[in-house]
C-alpha positions as CSV (number, residue, x, y, z in Angstrom):
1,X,35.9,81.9,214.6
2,X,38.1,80.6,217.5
3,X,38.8,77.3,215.8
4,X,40.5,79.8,212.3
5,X,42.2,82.0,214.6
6,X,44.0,78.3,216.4
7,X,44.7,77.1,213.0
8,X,46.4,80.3,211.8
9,X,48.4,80.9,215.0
10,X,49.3,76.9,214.5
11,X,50.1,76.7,210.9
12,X,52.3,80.2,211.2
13,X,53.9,78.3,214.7
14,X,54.8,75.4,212.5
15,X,56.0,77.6,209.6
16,X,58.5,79.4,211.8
17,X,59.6,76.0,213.8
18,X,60.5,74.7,210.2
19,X,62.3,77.5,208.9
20,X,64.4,77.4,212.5
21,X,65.2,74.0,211.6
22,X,66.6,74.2,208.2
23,X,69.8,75.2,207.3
24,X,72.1,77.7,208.8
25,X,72.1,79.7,206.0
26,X,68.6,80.8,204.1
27,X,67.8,81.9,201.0
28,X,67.2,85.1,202.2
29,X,71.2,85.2,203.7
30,X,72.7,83.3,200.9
31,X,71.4,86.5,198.8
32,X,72.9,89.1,201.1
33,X,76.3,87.2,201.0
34,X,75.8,87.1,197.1
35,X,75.5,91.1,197.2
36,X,78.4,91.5,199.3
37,X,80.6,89.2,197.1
38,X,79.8,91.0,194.1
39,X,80.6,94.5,195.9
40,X,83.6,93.1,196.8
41,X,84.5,91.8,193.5
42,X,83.3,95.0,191.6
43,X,85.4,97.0,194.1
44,X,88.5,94.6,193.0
45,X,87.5,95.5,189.3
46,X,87.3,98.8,189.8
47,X,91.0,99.1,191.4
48,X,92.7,96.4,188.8
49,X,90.8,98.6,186.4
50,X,92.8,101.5,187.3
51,X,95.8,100.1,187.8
52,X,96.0,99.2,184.0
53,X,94.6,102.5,182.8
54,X,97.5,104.1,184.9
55,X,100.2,102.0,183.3
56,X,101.9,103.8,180.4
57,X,102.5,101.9,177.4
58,X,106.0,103.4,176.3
59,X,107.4,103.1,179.9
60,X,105.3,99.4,181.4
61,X,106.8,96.1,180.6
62,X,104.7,93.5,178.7
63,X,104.6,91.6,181.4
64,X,103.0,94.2,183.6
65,X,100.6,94.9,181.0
66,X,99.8,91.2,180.3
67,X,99.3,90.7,184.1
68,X,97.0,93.8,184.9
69,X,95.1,92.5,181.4
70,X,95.0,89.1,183.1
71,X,93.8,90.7,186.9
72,X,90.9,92.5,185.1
73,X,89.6,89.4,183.3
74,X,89.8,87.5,186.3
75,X,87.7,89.9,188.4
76,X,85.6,90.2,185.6
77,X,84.8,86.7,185.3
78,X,84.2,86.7,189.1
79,X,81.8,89.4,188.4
80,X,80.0,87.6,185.9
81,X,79.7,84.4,188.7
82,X,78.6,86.7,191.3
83,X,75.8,88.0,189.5
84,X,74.7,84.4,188.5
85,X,75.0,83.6,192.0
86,X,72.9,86.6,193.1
87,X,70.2,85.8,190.9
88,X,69.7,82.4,191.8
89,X,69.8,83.0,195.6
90,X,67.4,86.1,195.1
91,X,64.9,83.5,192.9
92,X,65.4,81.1,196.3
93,X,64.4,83.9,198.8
94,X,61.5,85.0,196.7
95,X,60.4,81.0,196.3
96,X,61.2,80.6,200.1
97,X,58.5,84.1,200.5
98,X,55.9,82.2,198.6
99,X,55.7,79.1,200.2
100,X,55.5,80.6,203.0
101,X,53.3,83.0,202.6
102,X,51.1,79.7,200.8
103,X,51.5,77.5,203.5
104,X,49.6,80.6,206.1
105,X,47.0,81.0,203.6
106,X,46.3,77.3,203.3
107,X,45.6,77.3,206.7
């Protein structure tokens, strides 16, 4: 019973010394900067968003029109990258969960 209880507070001792090791930023961080970008960039949609709804037609310039067109495709392809970007550092955090949560069962 002694020698399981060793081995687990070993293996979970080695786990955590490997994980301060790696990289400065983990999965785990990489997803929360992921969220905040795509706040960001929705928050940047939403305002270019309105800012083309509020132009009037008979009274705004094509060029106006052409560039608030232009600044809400723009956030909305950043949109579109921060999602992808979300999802694949969520999938790393979740991965980074289960090997870690292997490795202390192995043990």
């Amino acid at each position: 019973m002694k020698r399981s209880v060793a081995t687990t507070v070993l293996c979970a001792t080695a786990a955590l010394g490997l994980t301060a090791c790696s990289d400065d930023r983990s999965p785990k961080a990489e997803a929360a900067h992921a969220a905040s970008a795509l706040c960001t960039n929705l928050s940047t949609l939403k305002g270019d968003t309105a800012k083309l709804d509020a132009l009037d037609p008979a009274t705004a310039t094509k060029d106006q029109i052409k560039d608030a067109y232009e600044a809400v495709q723009k956030d909305w392809t950043a949109v579109g990258g921060d999602l992808g970007d979300l999802k694949g550092a969520k999938k790393d955090a979740l991965n980074e969960t289960a090997v870690a949560a292997s490795t202390s069962v192995a043990c």
